[in-house]
DSSP file (Angstrom, degrees, kcal/mol; ACC not computed):
  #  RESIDUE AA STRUCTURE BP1 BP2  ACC     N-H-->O    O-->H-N    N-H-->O    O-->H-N    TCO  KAPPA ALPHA  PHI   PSI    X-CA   Y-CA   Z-CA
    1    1 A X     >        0   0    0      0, 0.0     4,-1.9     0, 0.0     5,-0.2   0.000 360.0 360.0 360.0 -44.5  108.2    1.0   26.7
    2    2 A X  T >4  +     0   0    0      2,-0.2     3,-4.1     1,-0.2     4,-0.4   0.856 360.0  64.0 -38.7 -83.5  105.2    2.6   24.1
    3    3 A X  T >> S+     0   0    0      1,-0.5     4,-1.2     2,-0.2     3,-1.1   0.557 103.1  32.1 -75.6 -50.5  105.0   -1.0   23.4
    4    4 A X  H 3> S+     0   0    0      1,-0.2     4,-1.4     2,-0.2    -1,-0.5   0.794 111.5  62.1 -82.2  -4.0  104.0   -2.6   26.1
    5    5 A X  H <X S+     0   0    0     -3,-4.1     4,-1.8    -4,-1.9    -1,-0.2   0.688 101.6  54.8 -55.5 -16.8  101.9    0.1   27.4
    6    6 A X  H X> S+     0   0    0     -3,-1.1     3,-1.5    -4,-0.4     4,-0.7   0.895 108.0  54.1 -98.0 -88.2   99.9   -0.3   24.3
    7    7 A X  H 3X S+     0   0    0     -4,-1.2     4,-0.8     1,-0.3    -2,-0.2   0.498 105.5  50.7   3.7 -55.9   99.7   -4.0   25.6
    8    8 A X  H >X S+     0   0    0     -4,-1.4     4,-0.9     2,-0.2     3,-0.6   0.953 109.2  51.4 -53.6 -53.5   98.4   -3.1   28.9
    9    9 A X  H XX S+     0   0    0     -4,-1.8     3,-6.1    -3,-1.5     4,-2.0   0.940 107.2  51.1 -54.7 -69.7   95.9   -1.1   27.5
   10   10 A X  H 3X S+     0   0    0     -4,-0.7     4,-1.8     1,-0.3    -1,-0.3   0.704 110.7  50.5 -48.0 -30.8   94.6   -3.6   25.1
   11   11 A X  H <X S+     0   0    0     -4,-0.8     4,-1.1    -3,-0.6    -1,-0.3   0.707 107.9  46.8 -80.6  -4.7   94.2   -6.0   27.6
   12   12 A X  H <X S+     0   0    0     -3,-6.1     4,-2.5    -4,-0.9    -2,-0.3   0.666 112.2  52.2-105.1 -11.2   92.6   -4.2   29.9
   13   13 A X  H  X S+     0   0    0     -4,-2.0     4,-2.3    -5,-0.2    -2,-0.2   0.861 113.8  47.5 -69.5 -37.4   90.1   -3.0   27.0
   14   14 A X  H  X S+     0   0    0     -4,-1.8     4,-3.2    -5,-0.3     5,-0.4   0.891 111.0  47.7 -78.6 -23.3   89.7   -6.7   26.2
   15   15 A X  H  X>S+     0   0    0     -4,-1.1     4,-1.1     2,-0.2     5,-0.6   0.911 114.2  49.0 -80.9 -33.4   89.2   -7.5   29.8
   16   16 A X  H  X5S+     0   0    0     -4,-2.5     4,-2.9     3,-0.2    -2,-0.2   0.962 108.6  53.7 -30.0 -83.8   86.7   -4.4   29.7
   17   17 A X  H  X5S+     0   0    0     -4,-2.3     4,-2.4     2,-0.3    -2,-0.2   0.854 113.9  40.1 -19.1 -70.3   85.1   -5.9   26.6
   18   18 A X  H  X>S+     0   0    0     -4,-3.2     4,-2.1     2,-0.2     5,-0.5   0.990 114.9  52.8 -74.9 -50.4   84.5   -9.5   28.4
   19   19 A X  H  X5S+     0   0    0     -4,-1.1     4,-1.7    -5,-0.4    -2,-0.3   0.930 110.7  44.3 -44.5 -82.0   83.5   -8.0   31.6
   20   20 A X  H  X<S+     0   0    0     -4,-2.9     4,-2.9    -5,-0.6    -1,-0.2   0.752 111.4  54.5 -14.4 -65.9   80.9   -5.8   29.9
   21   21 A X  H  X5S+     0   0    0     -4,-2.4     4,-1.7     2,-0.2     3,-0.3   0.971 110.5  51.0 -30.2 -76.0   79.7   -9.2   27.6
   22   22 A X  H  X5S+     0   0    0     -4,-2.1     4,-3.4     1,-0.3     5,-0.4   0.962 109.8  48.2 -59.3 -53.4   79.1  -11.3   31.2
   23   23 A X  H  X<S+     0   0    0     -4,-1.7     4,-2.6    -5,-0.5    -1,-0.3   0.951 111.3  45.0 -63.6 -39.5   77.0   -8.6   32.6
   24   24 A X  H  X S+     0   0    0     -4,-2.9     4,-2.2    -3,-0.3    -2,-0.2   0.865 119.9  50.2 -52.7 -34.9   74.5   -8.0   29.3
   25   25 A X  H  X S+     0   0    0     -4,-1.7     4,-1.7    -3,-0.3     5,-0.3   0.974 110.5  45.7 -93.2 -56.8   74.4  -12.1   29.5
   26   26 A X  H  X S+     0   0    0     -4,-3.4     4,-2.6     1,-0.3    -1,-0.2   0.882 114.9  43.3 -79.0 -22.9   73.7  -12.3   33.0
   27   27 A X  H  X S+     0   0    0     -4,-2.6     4,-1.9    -5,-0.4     5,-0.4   0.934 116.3  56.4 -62.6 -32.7   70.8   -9.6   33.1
   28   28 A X  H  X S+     0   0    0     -4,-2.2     4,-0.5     1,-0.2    -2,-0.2   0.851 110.3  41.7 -39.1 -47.6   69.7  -11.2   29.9
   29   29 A X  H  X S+     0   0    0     -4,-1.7     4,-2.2     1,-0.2    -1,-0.2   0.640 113.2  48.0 -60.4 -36.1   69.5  -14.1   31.5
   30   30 A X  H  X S+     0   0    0     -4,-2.6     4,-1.7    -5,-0.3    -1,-0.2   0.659 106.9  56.0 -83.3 -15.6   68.0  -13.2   34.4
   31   31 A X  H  < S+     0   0    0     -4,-1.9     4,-0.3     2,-0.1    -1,-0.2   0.684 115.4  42.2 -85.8 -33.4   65.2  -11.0   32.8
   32   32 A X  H >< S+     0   0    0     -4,-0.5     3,-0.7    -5,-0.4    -2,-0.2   0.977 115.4  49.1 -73.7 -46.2   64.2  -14.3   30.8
   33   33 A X  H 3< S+     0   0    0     -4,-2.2     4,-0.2     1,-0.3    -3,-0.1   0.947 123.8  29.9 -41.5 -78.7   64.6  -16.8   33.9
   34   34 A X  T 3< S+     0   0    0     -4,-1.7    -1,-0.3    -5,-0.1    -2,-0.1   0.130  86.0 123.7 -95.9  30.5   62.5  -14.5   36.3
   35   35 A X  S <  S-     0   0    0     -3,-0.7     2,-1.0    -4,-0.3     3,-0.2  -0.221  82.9 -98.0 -49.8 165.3   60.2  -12.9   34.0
   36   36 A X        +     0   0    0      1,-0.1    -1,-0.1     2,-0.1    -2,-0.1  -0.804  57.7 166.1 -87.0  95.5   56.4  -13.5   34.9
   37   37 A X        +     0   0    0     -2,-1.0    -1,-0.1    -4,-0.2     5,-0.1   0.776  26.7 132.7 -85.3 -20.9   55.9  -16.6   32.2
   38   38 A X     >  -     0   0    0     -3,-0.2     4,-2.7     1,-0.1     5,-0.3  -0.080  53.5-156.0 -30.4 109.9   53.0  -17.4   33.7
   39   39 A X  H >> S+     0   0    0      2,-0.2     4,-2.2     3,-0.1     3,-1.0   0.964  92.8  54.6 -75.0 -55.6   50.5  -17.9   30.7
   40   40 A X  H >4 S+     0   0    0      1,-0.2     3,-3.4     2,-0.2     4,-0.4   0.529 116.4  39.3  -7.2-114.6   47.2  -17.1   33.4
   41   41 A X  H 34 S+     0   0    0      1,-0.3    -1,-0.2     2,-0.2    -2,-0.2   0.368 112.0  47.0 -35.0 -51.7   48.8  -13.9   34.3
   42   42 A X  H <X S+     0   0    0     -4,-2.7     4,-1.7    -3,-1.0    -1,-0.3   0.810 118.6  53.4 -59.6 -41.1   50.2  -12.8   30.9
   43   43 A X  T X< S+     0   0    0     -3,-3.4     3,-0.9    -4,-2.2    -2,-0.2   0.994 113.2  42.9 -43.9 -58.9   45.7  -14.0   29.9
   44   44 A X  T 34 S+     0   0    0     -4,-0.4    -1,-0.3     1,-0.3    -2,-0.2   0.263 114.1  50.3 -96.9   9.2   44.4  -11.7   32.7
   45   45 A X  T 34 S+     0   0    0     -3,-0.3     4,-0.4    -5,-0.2    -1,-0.3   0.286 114.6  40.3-104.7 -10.0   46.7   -8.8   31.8
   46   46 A X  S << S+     0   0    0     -4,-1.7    -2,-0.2    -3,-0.9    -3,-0.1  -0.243 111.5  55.8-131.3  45.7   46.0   -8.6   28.2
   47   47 A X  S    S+     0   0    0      3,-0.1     3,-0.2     9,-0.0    -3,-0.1   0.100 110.2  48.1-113.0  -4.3   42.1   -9.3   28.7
   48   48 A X  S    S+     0   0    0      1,-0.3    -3,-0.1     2,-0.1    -2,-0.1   0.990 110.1  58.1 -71.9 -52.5   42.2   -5.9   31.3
   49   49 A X  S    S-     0   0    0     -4,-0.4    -1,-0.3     1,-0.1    -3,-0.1   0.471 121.7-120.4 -34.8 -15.6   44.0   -4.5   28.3
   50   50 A X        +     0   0    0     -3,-0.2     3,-0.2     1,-0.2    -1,-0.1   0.517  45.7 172.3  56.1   9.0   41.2   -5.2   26.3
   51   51 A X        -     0   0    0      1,-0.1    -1,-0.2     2,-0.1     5,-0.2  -0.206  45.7-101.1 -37.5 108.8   42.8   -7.8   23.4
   52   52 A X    >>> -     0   0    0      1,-0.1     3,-3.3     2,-0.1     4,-2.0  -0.024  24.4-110.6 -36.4 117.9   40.1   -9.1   21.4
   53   53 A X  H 3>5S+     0   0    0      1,-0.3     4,-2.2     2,-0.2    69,-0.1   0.645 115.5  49.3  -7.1 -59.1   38.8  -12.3   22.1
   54   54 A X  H 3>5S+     0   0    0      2,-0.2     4,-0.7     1,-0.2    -1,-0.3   0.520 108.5  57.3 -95.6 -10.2   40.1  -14.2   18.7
   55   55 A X  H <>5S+     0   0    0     -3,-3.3     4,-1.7     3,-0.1    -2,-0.2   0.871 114.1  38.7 -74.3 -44.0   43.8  -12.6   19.4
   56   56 A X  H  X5S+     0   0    0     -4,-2.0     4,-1.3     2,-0.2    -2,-0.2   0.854 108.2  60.2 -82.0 -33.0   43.6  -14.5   22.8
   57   57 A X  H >X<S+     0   0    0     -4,-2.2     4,-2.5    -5,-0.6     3,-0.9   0.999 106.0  50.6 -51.5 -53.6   41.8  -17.9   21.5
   58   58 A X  H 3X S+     0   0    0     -4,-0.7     4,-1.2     1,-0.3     5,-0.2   0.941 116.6  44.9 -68.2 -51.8   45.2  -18.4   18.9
   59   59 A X  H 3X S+     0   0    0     -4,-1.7     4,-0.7     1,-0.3    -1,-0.3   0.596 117.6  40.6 -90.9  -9.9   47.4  -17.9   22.1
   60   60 A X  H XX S+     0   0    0     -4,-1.3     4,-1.8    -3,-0.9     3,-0.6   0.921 113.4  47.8 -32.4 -80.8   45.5  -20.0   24.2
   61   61 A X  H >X S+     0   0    0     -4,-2.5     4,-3.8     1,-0.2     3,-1.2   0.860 112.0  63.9 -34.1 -70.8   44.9  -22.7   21.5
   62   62 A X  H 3X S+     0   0    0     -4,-1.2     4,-3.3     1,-0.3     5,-0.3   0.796 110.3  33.7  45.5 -85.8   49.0  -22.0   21.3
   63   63 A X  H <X S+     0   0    0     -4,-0.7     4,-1.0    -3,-0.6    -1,-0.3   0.751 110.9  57.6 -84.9 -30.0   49.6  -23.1   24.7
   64   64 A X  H XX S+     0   0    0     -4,-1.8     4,-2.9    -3,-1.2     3,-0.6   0.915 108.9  51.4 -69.0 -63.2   47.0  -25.8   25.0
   65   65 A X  H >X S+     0   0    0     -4,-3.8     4,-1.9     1,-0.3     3,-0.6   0.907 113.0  46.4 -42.2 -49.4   48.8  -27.4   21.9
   66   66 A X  H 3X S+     0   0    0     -4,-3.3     4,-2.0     1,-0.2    -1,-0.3   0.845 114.2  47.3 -52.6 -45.2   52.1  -27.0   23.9
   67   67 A X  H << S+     0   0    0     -4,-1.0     4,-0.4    -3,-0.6    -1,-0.2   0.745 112.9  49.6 -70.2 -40.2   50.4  -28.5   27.0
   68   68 A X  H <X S+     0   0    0     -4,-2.9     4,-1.3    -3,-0.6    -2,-0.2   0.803 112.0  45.7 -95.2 -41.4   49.1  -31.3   24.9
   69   69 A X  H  X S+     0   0    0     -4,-1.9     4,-2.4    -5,-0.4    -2,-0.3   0.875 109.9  55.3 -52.0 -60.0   52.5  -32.1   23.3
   70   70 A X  H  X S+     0   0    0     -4,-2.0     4,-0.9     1,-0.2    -2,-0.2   0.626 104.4  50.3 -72.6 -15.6   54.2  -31.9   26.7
   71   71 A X  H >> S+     0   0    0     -4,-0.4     4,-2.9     2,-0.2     3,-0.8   0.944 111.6  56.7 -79.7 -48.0   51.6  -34.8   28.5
   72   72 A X  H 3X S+     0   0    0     -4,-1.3     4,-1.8     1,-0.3    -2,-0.2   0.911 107.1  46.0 -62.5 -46.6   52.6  -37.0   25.1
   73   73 A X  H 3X S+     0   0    0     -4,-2.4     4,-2.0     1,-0.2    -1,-0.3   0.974 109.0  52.9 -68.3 -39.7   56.3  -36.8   25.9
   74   74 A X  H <X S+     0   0    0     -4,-0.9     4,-0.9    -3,-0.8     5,-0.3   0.989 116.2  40.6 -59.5 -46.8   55.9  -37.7   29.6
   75   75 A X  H >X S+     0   0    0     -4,-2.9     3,-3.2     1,-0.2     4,-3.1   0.966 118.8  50.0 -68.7 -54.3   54.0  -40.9   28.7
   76   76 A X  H 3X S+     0   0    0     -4,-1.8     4,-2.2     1,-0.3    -1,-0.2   0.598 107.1  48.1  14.0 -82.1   56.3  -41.3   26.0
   77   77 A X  H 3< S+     0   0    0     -4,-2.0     4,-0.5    -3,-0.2    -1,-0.3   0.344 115.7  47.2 -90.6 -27.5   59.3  -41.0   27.9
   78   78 A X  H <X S+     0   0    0     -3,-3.2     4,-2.9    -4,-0.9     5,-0.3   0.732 108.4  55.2 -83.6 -51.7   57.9  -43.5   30.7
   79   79 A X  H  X S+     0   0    0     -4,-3.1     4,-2.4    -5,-0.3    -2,-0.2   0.945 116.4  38.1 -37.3 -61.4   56.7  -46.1   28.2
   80   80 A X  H  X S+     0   0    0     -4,-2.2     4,-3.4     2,-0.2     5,-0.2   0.818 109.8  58.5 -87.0 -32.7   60.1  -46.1   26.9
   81   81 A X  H  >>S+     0   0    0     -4,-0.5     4,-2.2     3,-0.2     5,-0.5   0.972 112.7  38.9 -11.4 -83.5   62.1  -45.8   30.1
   82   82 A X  H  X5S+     0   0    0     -4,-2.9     4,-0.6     2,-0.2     6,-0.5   0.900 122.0  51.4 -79.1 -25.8   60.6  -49.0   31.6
   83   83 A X  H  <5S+     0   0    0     -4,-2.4    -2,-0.2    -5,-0.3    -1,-0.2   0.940 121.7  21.0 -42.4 -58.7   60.9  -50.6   27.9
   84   84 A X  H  <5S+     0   0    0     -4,-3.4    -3,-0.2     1,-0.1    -2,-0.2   0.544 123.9  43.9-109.0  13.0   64.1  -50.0   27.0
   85   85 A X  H  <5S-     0   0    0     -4,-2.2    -3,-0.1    -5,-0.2    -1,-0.1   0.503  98.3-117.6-120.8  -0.6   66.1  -49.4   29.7
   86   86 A X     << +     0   0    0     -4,-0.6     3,-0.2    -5,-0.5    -4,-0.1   0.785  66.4 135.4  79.7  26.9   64.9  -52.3   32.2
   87   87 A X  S    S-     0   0    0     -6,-0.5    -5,-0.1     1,-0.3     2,-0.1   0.317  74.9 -19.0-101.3  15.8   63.6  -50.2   34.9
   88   88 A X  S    S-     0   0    0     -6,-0.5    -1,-0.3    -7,-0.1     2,-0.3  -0.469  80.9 -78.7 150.7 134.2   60.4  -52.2   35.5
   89   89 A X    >   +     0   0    0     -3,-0.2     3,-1.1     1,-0.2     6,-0.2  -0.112  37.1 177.7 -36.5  96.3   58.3  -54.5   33.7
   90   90 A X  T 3  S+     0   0    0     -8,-0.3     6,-0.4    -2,-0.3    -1,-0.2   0.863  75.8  77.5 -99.1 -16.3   56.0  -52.8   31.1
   91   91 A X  T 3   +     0   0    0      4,-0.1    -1,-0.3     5,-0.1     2,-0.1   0.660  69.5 101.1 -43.3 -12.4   54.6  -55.9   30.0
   92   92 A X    <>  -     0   0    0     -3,-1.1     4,-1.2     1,-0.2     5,-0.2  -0.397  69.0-151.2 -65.9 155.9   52.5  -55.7   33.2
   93   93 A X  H  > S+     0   0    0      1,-0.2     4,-1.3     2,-0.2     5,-0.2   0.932  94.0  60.8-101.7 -16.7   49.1  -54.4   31.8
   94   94 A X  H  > S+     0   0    0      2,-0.2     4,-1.5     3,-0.2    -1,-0.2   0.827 102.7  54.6 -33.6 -45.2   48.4  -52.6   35.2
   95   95 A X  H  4 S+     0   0    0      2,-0.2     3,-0.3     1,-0.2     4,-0.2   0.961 121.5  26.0 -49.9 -80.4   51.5  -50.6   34.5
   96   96 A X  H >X S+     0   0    0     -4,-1.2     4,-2.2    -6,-0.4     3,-0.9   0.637 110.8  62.4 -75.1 -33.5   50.4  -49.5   31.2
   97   97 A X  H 3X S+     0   0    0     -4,-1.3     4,-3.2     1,-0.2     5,-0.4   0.948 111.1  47.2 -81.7 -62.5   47.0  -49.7   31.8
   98   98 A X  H 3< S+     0   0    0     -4,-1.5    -2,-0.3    -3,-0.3    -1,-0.2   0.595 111.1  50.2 -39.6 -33.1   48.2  -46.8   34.6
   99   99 A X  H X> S+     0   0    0     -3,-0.9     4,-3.8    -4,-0.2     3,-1.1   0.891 109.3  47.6 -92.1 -69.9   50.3  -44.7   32.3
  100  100 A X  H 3X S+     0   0    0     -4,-2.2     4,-2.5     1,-0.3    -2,-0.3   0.750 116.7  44.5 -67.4 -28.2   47.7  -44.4   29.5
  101  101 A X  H 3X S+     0   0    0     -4,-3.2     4,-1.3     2,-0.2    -1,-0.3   0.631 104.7  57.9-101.7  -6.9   44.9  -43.4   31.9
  102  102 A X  H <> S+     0   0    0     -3,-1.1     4,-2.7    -5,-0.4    -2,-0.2   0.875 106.1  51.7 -51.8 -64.0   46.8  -41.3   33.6
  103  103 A X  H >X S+     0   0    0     -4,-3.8     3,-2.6     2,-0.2     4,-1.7   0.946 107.2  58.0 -39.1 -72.8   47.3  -39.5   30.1
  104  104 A X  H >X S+     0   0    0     -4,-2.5     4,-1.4     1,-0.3     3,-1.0   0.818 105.8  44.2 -28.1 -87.1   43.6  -39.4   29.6
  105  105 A X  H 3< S+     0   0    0     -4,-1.3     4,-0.4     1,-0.2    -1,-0.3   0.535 106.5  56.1 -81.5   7.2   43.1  -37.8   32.2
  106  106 A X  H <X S+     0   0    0     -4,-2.7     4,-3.2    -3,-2.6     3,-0.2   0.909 112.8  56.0 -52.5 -50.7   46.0  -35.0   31.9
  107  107 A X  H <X S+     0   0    0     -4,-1.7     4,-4.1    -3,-1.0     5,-0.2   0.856 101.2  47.2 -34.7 -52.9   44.3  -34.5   28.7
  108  108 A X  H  X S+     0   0    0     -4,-1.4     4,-0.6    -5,-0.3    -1,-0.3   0.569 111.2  52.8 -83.5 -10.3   41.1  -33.9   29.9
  109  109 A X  H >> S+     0   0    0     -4,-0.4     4,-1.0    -5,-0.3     3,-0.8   0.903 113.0  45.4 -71.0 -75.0   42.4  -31.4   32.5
  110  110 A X  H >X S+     0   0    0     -4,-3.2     4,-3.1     2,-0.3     3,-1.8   0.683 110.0  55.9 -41.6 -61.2   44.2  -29.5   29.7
  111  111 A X  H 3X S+     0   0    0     -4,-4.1     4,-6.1     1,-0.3    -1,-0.3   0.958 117.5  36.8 -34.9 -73.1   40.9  -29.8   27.6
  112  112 A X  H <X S+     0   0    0     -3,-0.8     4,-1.1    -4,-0.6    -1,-0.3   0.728 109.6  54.7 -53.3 -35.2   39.2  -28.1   30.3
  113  113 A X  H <X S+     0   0    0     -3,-1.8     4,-1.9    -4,-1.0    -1,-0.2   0.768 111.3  57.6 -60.1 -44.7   41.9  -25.6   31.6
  114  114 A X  H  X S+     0   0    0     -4,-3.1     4,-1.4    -5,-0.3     5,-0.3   0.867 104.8  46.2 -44.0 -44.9   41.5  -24.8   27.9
  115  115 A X  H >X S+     0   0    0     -4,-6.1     4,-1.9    -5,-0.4     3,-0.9   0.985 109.9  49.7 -84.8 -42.1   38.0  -24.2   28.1
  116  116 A X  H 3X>S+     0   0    0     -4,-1.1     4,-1.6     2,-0.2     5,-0.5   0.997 108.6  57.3 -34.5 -81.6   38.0  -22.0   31.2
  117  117 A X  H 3<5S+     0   0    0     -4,-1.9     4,-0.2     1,-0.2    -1,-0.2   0.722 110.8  41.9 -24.4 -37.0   40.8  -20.0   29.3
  118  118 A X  H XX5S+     0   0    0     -4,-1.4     4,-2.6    -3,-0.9     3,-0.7   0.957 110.3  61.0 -80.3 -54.4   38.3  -19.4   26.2
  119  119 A X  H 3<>S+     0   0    0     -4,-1.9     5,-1.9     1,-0.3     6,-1.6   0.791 112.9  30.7 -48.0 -46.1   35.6  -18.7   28.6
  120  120 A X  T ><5S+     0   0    0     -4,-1.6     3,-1.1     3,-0.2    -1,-0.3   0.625 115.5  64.6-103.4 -15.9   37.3  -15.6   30.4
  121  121 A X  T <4<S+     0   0    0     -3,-0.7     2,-1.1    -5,-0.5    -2,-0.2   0.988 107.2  37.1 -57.6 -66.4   38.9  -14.9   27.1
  122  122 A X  T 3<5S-     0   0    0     -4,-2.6    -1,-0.2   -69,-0.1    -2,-0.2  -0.032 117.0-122.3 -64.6  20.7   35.4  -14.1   25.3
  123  123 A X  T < 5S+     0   0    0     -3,-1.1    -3,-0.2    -2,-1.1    -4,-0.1   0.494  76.1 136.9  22.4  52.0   34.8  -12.6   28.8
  124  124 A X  S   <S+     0   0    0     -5,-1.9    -4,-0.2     2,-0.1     2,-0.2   0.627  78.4  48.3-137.1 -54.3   31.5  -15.2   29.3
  125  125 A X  S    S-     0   0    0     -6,-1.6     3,-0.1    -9,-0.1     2,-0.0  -0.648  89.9-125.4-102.8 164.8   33.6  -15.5   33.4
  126  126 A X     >  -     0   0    0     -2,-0.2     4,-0.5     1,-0.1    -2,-0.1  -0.072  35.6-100.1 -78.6-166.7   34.9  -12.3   35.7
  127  127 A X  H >> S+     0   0    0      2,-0.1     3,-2.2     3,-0.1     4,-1.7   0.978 128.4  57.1 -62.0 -90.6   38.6  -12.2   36.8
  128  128 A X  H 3> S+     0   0    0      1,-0.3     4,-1.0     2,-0.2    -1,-0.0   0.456 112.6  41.7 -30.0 -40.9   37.6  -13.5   40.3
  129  129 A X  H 3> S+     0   0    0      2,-0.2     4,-1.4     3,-0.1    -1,-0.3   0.845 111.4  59.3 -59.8 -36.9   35.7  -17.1   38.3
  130  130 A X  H XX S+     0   0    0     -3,-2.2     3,-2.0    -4,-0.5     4,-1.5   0.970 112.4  34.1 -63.1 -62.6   38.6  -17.1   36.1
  131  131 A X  H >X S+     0   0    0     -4,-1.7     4,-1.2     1,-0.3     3,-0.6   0.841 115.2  59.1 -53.8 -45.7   41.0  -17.6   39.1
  132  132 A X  H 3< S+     0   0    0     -4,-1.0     4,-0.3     1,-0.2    -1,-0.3   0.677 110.3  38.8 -21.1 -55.0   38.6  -19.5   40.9
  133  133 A X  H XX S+     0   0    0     -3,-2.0     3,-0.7    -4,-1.4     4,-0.5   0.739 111.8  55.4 -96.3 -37.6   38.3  -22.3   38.2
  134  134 A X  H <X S+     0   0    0     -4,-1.5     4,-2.5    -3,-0.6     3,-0.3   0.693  85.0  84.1 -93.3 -20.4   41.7  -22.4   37.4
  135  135 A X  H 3X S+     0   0    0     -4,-1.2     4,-1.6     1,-0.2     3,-0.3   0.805  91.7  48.7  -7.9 -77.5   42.5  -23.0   41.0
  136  136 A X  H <> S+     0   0    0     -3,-0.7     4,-1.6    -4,-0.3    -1,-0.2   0.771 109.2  53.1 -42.8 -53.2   41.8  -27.0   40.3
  137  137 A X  H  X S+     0   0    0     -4,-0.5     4,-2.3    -3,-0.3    -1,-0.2   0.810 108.5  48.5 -71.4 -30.3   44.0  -27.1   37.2
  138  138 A X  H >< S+     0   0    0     -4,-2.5     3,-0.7    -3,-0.3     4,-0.3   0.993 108.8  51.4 -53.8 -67.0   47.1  -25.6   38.9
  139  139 A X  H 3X S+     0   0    0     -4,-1.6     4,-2.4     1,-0.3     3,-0.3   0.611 110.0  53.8 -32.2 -41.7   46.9  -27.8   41.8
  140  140 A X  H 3X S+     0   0    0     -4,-1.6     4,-1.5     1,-0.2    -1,-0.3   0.893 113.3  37.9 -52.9 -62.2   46.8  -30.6   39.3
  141  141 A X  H << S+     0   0    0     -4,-2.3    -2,-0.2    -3,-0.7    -1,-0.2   0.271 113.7  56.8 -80.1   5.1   49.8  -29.7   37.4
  142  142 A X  H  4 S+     0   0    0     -3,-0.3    -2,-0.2    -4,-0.3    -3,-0.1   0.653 109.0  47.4 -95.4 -48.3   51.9  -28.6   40.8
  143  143 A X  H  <        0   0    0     -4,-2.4    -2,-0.2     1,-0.3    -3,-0.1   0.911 360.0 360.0 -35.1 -64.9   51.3  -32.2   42.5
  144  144 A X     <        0   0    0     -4,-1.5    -1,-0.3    -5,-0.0    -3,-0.1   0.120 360.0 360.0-114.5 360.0   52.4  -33.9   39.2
């Protein structure tokens, strides 16, 4: 009879044990998921803070590079889509022609969301411009 009481126990310590595991996982999860990632927000909360200007350029720079990387995969990833998988003619040169200047000009918002970013890093705009400016770039990058 000891013996399988000592059984019970252990299973209900291991089902402790996994119960326990799933609940650290899911707050884990849930703390990463709905954290504020927003890089703006995380920007304007460590320039109130007062982080120096050349701490906030490398995370900036940081994030632009990320930004810049992520346009390259989309064209990428379109290019090769209607190439190799037959899901429309990229030999048209309007098609491509469409893709690549679309890229350009993602770029040249990032370039430019980048430079607004420096600008209110090196505190050269208020809060209020910052948001103002950055307005345009969201919008851009919520549509698309």
């Amino acid at each position: 009879m000891k013996a399988l009481s000592e059984g019970v126990y252990l299973g209900k310590r291991a089902l402790l044990g996994i119960l326990g595991g799933l609940i650290i996982l899911v707050v884990t999860l849930s703390i990463i998921l709905y954290s504020d990632s927003d890089f703006d927000a995380q920007l304007i909360d460590q320039v109130d803070k007062g982080v120096p200007a050349e701490e906030l350029i490398v995370q900036i720079d940081e994030e632009t590079l990320i930004m810049q990387r992520n346009a390259k995969k989309r064209l990428e990833s379109v290019v090769m889509d209607k190439k190799y998988w037959g899901n429309g003619d990229l030999a048209s040169p309007t098609d491509y022609q469409y893709f690549t200047t679309f890229y350009i000009t993602e770029m040249n918002v990032i370039s430019n969301y980048d430079g607004v970013r420096k600008k209110f890093a090196r505190r050269e705009i208020t809060k209020e411009q910052f948001l103002q400016e950055i307005k345009v770039f969201k919008e851009f990058f919520n549509i698309y």
